[in-house]
N, C-alpha and C positions, 0 to 999 in steps of 0.2 A: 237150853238155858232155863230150866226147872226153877233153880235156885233164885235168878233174875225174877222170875214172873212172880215170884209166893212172895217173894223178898216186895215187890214194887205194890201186889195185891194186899200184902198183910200194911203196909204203909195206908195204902189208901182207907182201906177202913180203920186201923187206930185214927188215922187224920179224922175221918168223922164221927167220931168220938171226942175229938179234939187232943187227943194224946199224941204229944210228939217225942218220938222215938231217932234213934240211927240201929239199920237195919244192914246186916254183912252177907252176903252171899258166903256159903261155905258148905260143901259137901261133906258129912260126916258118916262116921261110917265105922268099921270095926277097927279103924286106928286108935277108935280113943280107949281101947282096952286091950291096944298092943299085941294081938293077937288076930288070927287069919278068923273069917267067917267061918261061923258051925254049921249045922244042920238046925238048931235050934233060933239062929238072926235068920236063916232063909226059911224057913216057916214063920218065924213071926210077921216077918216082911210082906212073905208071899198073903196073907191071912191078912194082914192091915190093906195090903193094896186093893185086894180082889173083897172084902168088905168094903172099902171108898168107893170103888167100881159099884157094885150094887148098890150103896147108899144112894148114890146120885141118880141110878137109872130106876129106882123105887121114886124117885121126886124128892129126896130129901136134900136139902143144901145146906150151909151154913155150920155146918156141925166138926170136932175133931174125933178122925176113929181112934178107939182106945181097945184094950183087951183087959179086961178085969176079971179074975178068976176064972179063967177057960173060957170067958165068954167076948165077943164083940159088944160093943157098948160105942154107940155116938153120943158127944156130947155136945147138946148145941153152944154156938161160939157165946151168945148173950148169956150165959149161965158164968162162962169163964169170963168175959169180962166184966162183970159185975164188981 
């Protein structure tokens, strides 16, 4: 239940923020472009996760991994909620 936990976690901190939201559980995935998985979503996929993975075990928290120009790039969450 991935979706449940990010879905229940991302609630609790917009809440202390004071931001109230409705949040849907929903697995997305290569239906929204109607077409089967590449080689090019499971590299990008493979490449966000296994950077999240090292992000966290480097100490870093708080952050969304992103890939900008061939590169891994975290961005911490207080930047985007601003």
């Amino acid at each position: 239940p991935l979706g449940r936990l990010v879905r229940d976690r991302v609630a609790q901190g917009l809440a202390g923020h004071g931001i109230k939201t409705t949040l849907v559980v929903k697995d997305v995935g290569y239906e929204l472009r109607c077409v089967a998985p590449n080689a090019f979503d499971q590299e990008y996929t493979r490449e966000l996760g296994a950077a999240a993975v090292a992000t966290l075990l480097a100490g870093t928290a708080n952050v969304m991994i992103t890939r900008q120009n061939q590169q891994i790039v975290p961005i911490p969450f207080e930047e985007i909620l601003d």
